[in-house]
SENUMI-349144 format. One line per 3 residues: their letters; for each residue x, y, z of C-alpha. Coordinates in pm, 1 decimal, always signed. Layout:
BEGIN
a	X/Y/Z  ...
END
This chain:
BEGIN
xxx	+6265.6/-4270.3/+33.9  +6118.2/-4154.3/+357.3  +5874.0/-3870.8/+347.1
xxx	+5736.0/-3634.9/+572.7  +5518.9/-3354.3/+522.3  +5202.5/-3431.5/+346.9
xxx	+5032.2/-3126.4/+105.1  +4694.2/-3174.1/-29.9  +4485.3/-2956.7/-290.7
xxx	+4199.3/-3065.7/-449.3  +4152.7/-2985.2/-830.0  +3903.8/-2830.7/-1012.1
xxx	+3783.6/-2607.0/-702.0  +3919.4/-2320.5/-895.5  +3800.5/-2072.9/-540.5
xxx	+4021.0/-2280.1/-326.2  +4299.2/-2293.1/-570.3  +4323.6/-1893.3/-630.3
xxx	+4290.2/-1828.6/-292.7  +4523.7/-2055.9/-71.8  +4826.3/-1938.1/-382.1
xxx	+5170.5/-2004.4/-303.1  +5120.3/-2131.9/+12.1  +5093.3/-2472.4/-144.1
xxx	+5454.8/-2414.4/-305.5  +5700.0/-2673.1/-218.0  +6000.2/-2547.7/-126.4
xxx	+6319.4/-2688.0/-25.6  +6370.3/-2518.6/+309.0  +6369.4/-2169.2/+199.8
xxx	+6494.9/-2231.9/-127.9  +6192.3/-2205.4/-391.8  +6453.8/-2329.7/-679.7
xxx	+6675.9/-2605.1/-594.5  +6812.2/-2896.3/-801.9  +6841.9/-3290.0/-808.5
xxx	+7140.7/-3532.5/-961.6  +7115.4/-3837.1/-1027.9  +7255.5/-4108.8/-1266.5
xxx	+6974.1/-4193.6/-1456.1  +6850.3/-3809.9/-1522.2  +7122.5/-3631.4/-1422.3
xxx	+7085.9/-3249.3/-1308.6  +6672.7/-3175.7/-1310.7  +6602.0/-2805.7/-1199.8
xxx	+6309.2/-2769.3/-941.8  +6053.4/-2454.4/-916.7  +5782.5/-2431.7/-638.1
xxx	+5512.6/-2222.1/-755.8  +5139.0/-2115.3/-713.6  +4983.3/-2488.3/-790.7
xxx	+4838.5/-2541.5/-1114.8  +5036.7/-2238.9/-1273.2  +5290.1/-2165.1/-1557.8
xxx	+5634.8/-2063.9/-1483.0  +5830.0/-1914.8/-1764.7  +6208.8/-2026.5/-1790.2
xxx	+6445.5/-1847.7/-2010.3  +6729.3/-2063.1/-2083.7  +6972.9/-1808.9/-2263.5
xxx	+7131.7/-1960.8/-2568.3  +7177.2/-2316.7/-2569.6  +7319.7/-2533.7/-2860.2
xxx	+7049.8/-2735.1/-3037.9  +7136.7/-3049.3/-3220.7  +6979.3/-3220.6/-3530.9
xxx	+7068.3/-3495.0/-3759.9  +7015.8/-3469.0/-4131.3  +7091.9/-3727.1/-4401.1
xxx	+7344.5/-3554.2/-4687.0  +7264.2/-3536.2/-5040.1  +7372.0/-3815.6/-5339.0
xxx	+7669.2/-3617.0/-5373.7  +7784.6/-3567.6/-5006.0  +7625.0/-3298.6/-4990.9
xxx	+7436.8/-3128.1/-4683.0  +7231.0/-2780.7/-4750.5  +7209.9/-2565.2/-4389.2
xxx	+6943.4/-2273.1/-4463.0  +7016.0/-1957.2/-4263.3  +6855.7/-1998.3/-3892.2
xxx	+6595.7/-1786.1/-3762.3  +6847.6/-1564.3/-3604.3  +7025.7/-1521.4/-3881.7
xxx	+7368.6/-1602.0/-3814.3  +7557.3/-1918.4/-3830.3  +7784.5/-1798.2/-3479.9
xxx	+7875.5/-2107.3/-3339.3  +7753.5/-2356.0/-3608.7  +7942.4/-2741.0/-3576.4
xxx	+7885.0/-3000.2/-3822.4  +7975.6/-3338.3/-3697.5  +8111.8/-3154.7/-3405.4
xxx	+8412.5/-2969.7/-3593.3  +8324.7/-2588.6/-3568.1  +8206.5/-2400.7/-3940.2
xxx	+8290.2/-2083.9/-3982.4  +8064.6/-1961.0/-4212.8  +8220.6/-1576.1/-4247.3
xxx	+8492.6/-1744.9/-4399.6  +8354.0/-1980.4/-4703.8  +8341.7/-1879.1/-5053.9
xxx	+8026.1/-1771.7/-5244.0  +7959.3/-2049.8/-5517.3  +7649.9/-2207.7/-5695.1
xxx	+7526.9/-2520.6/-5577.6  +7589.6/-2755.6/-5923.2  +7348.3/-2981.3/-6033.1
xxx	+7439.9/-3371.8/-5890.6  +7499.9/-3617.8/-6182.3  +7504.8/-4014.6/-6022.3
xxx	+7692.9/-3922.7/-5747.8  +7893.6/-3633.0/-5900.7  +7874.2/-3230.7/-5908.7
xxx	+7884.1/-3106.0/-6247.5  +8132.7/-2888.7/-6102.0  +8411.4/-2974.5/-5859.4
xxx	+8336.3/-2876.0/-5510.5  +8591.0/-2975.5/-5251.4  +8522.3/-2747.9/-5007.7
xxx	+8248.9/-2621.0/-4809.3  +8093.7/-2263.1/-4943.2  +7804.6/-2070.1/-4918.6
xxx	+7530.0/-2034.8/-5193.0  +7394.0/-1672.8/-5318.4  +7046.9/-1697.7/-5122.0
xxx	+7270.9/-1775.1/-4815.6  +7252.7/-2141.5/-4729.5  +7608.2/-2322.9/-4583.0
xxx	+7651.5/-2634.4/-4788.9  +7931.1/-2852.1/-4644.7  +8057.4/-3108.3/-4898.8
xxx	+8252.7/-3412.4/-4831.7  +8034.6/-3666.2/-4661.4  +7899.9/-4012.5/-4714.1
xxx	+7620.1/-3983.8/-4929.4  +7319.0/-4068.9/-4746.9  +7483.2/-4089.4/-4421.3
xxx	+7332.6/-3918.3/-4151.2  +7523.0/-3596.3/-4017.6  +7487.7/-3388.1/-3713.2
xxx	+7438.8/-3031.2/-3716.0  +7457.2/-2816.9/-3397.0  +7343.9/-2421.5/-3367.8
xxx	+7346.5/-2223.4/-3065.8  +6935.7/-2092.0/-3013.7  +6766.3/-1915.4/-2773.6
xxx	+6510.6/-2063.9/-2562.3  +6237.9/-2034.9/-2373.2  +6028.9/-2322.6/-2160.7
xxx	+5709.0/-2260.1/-1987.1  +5697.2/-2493.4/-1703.0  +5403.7/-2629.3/-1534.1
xxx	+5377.5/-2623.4/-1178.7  +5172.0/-2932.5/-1077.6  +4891.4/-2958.8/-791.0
xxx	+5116.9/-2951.0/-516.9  +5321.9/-2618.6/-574.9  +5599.9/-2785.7/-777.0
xxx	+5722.1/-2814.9/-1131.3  +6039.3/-2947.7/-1272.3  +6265.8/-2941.6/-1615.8
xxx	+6586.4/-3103.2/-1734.9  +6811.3/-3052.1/-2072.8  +6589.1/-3017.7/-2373.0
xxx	+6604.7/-3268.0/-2644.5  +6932.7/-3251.9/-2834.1  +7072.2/-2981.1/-2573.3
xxx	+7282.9/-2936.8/-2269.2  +7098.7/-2807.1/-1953.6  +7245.7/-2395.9/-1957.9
xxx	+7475.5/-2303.2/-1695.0  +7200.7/-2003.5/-1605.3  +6888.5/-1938.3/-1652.0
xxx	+6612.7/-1669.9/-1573.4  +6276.7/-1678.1/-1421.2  +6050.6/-1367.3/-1363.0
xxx	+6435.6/-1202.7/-1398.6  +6589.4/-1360.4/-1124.5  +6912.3/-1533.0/-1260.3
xxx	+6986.4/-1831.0/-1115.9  +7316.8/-2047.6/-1168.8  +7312.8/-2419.5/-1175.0
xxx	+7633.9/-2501.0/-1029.0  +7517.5/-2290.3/-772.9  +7134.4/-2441.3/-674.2
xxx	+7125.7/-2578.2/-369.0  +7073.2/-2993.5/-389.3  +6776.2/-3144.5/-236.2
xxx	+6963.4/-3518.2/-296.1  +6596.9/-3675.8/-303.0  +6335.1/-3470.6/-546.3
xxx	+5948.9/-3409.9/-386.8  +5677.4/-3673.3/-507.9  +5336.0/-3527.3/-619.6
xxx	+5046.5/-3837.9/-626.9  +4660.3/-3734.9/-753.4  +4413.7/-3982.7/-611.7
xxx	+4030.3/-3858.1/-710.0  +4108.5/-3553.4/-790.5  +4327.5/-3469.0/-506.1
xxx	+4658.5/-3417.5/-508.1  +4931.2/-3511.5/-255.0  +5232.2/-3364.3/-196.3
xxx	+5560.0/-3548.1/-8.2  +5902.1/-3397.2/+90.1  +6199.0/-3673.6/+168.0
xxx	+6303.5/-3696.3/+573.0  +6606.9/-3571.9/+485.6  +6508.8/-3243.5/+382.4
x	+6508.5/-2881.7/+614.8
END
Protein backbone atom coordinates (compact mmCIF):
# COMPACT_ATOMS: atom_id res chain seq x y z
CA UNK A 1 0.00 0.00 0.00
CA UNK A 2 1.28 3.39 -0.93
CA UNK A 3 0.80 6.18 1.51
CA UNK A 4 0.84 9.72 1.49
CA UNK A 5 0.06 12.14 4.02
CA UNK A 6 1.93 11.74 7.18
CA UNK A 7 0.00 12.94 10.77
CA UNK A 8 1.95 13.08 13.88
CA UNK A 9 0.80 13.71 17.65
CA UNK A 10 2.76 13.09 20.41
CA UNK A 11 1.12 11.42 23.55
CA UNK A 12 0.94 12.28 26.89
CA UNK A 13 1.25 16.20 26.13
CA UNK A 14 -2.28 16.39 27.26
CA UNK A 15 -1.98 20.75 26.25
CA UNK A 16 -1.14 19.85 22.75
CA UNK A 17 -3.66 17.15 22.51
CA UNK A 18 -6.80 19.38 23.76
CA UNK A 19 -5.82 22.07 21.82
CA UNK A 20 -4.90 21.02 18.14
CA UNK A 21 -8.73 18.69 18.52
CA UNK A 22 -10.12 17.41 15.47
CA UNK A 23 -7.79 18.72 13.32
CA UNK A 24 -5.82 15.55 13.72
CA UNK A 25 -9.06 13.53 12.52
CA UNK A 26 -8.47 11.38 9.60
CA UNK A 27 -10.88 11.64 7.24
CA UNK A 28 -11.53 10.09 4.02
CA UNK A 29 -11.81 13.14 1.80
CA UNK A 30 -14.63 14.82 3.44
CA UNK A 31 -16.16 11.85 4.68
CA UNK A 32 -15.41 11.54 8.62
CA UNK A 33 -17.22 7.88 8.51
CA UNK A 34 -16.38 5.70 5.72
CA UNK A 35 -15.96 1.90 5.49
CA UNK A 36 -13.44 -0.91 4.35
CA UNK A 37 -14.17 -4.67 2.76
CA UNK A 38 -12.14 -7.04 2.62
CA UNK A 39 -11.99 -10.92 2.63
CA UNK A 40 -10.33 -11.59 5.64
CA UNK A 41 -12.46 -8.94 7.90
CA UNK A 42 -15.03 -8.16 5.81
CA UNK A 43 -17.05 -4.72 6.23
CA UNK A 44 -14.99 -2.64 9.24
CA UNK A 45 -16.72 0.83 9.89
CA UNK A 46 -14.21 3.83 10.20
CA UNK A 47 -14.72 7.10 12.56
CA UNK A 48 -12.18 10.05 12.54
CA UNK A 49 -12.38 11.77 15.71
CA UNK A 50 -10.64 14.20 18.23
CA UNK A 51 -7.36 11.80 18.88
CA UNK A 52 -7.26 9.97 21.96
CA UNK A 53 -11.17 10.24 22.47
CA UNK A 54 -14.29 7.97 22.89
CA UNK A 55 -16.87 7.79 20.28
CA UNK A 56 -20.14 6.27 21.27
CA UNK A 57 -21.81 3.89 18.59
CA UNK A 58 -25.32 2.80 18.95
CA UNK A 59 -25.86 -0.21 16.98
CA UNK A 60 -29.79 -0.57 17.20
CA UNK A 61 -30.83 -4.13 17.84
CA UNK A 62 -28.65 -6.71 16.64
CA UNK A 63 -29.08 -10.55 17.13
CA UNK A 64 -26.64 -11.98 19.68
CA UNK A 65 -25.66 -15.59 19.56
CA UNK A 66 -24.62 -18.09 22.34
CA UNK A 67 -24.09 -21.72 22.62
CA UNK A 68 -25.29 -23.68 25.60
CA UNK A 69 -24.95 -27.41 26.29
CA UNK A 70 -28.75 -29.02 26.98
CA UNK A 71 -29.66 -30.80 30.00
CA UNK A 72 -29.47 -34.98 30.62
CA UNK A 73 -32.82 -35.01 29.34
CA UNK A 74 -32.56 -32.81 26.14
CA UNK A 75 -33.37 -30.29 27.80
CA UNK A 76 -32.27 -26.47 27.39
CA UNK A 77 -33.65 -23.76 30.13
CA UNK A 78 -33.70 -19.95 28.33
CA UNK A 79 -34.34 -17.41 31.38
CA UNK A 80 -36.26 -14.31 30.31
CA UNK A 81 -33.63 -11.63 28.74
CA UNK A 82 -33.02 -8.38 30.15
CA UNK A 83 -35.56 -6.86 27.90
CA UNK A 84 -37.96 -9.01 28.71
CA UNK A 85 -39.30 -10.45 25.71
CA UNK A 86 -38.33 -13.42 23.74
CA UNK A 87 -39.32 -11.28 20.09
CA UNK A 88 -37.23 -12.84 17.72
CA UNK A 89 -35.72 -15.74 19.78
CA UNK A 90 -34.11 -18.86 17.30
CA UNK A 91 -32.84 -21.94 18.74
CA UNK A 92 -30.61 -23.78 16.41
CA UNK A 93 -31.67 -21.24 13.94
CA UNK A 94 -35.51 -22.33 13.65
CA UNK A 95 -37.51 -19.26 15.03
CA UNK A 96 -39.43 -19.88 18.87
CA UNK A 97 -42.30 -18.33 19.39
CA UNK A 98 -42.58 -18.07 22.82
CA UNK A 99 -46.35 -16.30 22.96
CA UNK A 100 -47.42 -19.45 21.74
CA UNK A 101 -46.02 -22.41 24.18
CA UNK A 102 -47.91 -23.88 26.93
CA UNK A 103 -47.38 -23.13 30.66
CA UNK A 104 -46.02 -26.46 32.29
CA UNK A 105 -43.64 -27.45 35.23
CA UNK A 106 -40.28 -28.35 34.47
CA UNK A 107 -40.29 -32.35 35.83
CA UNK A 108 -37.62 -33.63 37.66
CA UNK A 109 -34.97 -35.72 35.07
CA UNK A 110 -34.69 -39.44 36.06
CA UNK A 111 -31.39 -41.14 33.92
CA UNK A 112 -32.20 -39.52 30.98
CA UNK A 113 -36.02 -39.30 31.40
CA UNK A 114 -38.72 -36.56 32.60
CA UNK A 115 -40.87 -37.89 35.18
CA UNK A 116 -43.40 -36.47 33.03
CA UNK A 117 -43.66 -36.60 29.25
CA UNK A 118 -42.61 -33.45 27.61
CA UNK A 119 -42.57 -33.48 23.84
CA UNK A 120 -42.84 -30.15 23.20
CA UNK A 121 -41.30 -26.99 24.01
CA UNK A 122 -43.31 -24.81 26.89
CA UNK A 123 -42.76 -22.24 29.17
CA UNK A 124 -42.28 -22.66 33.02
CA UNK A 125 -44.40 -20.48 35.72
CA UNK A 126 -41.36 -18.07 36.66
CA UNK A 127 -41.11 -17.54 32.83
CA UNK A 128 -38.14 -19.40 31.44
CA UNK A 129 -38.57 -21.08 27.56
CA UNK A 130 -37.42 -24.64 27.90
CA UNK A 131 -37.13 -26.28 24.46
CA UNK A 132 -37.05 -30.10 24.71
CA UNK A 133 -35.92 -32.48 22.15
CA UNK A 134 -32.18 -32.28 21.82
CA UNK A 135 -29.13 -34.43 22.23
CA UNK A 136 -28.37 -34.50 25.69
CA UNK A 137 -25.24 -32.77 26.27
CA UNK A 138 -24.94 -31.49 22.86
CA UNK A 139 -24.22 -28.06 22.45
CA UNK A 140 -27.15 -25.78 21.04
CA UNK A 141 -27.28 -22.33 19.71
CA UNK A 142 -29.46 -19.75 20.96
CA UNK A 143 -29.91 -16.37 19.18
CA UNK A 144 -31.84 -13.08 20.74
CA UNK A 145 -32.14 -9.86 19.14
CA UNK A 146 -30.31 -7.05 21.91
CA UNK A 147 -29.61 -3.70 21.85
CA UNK A 148 -26.22 -2.38 21.76
CA UNK A 149 -24.04 0.06 22.39
CA UNK A 150 -19.98 0.26 21.62
CA UNK A 151 -17.79 3.01 22.76
CA UNK A 152 -15.07 3.27 20.30
CA UNK A 153 -11.69 4.55 20.79
CA UNK A 154 -10.28 6.93 18.53
CA UNK A 155 -6.49 6.27 18.46
CA UNK A 156 -3.53 8.98 18.32
CA UNK A 157 -3.99 9.88 14.92
CA UNK A 158 -7.79 10.97 14.76
CA UNK A 159 -9.09 7.50 13.84
CA UNK A 160 -10.93 4.60 15.38
CA UNK A 161 -12.49 1.59 13.86
CA UNK A 162 -15.19 -1.41 14.70
CA UNK A 163 -16.49 -4.49 12.93
CA UNK A 164 -19.47 -7.13 13.86
CA UNK A 165 -19.41 -7.93 17.53
CA UNK A 166 -18.75 -11.38 18.66
CA UNK A 167 -21.59 -13.74 17.77
CA UNK A 168 -23.40 -10.81 15.71
CA UNK A 169 -23.91 -9.42 12.30
CA UNK A 170 -22.53 -5.84 11.70
CA UNK A 171 -26.31 -3.67 11.76
CA UNK A 172 -27.43 -2.28 8.62
CA UNK A 173 -27.48 1.37 10.63
CA UNK A 174 -26.16 2.73 13.24
CA UNK A 175 -26.02 6.10 15.25
CA UNK A 176 -23.32 8.30 16.46
CA UNK A 177 -23.86 11.64 18.38
CA UNK A 178 -27.52 11.03 16.42
CA UNK A 179 -26.40 11.10 13.09
CA UNK A 180 -27.70 7.83 11.40
CA UNK A 181 -25.57 6.44 9.15
CA UNK A 182 -26.32 3.37 6.72
CA UNK A 183 -23.73 0.84 5.86
CA UNK A 184 -24.64 -0.04 2.46
CA UNK A 185 -24.45 3.44 2.02
CA UNK A 186 -20.66 4.53 3.57
CA UNK A 187 -18.55 5.55 1.18
CA UNK A 188 -15.42 2.83 0.63
CA UNK A 189 -11.97 3.92 1.22
CA UNK A 190 -10.76 0.30 -0.58
CA UNK A 191 -7.41 0.61 1.56
CA UNK A 192 -8.08 1.48 5.53
CA UNK A 193 -5.52 4.39 7.21
CA UNK A 194 -2.44 2.90 9.23
CA UNK A 195 -1.73 4.50 12.69
CA UNK A 196 2.20 3.48 13.93
CA UNK A 197 3.43 4.88 17.69
CA UNK A 198 7.20 5.05 17.76
CA UNK A 199 8.37 6.75 21.36
CA UNK A 200 5.48 8.00 22.15
CA UNK A 201 4.56 9.51 18.91
CA UNK A 202 2.13 8.57 16.81
CA UNK A 203 2.00 8.47 12.97
CA UNK A 204 -0.68 8.66 10.89
CA UNK A 205 -0.77 7.34 6.90
CA UNK A 206 -3.59 7.65 4.28
CA UNK A 207 -3.24 5.13 1.03
CA UNK A 208 -2.27 7.11 -2.53
CA UNK A 209 -5.34 6.23 -3.67
CA UNK A 210 -7.38 8.18 -1.47
CA UNK A 211 -9.05 12.08 -2.16
Amino acid sequence: MKIKGILALALGVGAIASNIGSAWAIPYGTDTVYKTVDATNGTTIYISGTANSKALVSLGTVDRSTARIAGACGELKISIPSSGSFTGLKVDGMAIDASSLSTQILPSCVSGTFAETRTANFKTPNGQVVIVGKTPGGAVAITLPSDSTKNVSINGCGFGFFRALSGSNLPTTFDIGGTSYTVASLPDAGEPPVCKTTNGVSTGYVPSTWP
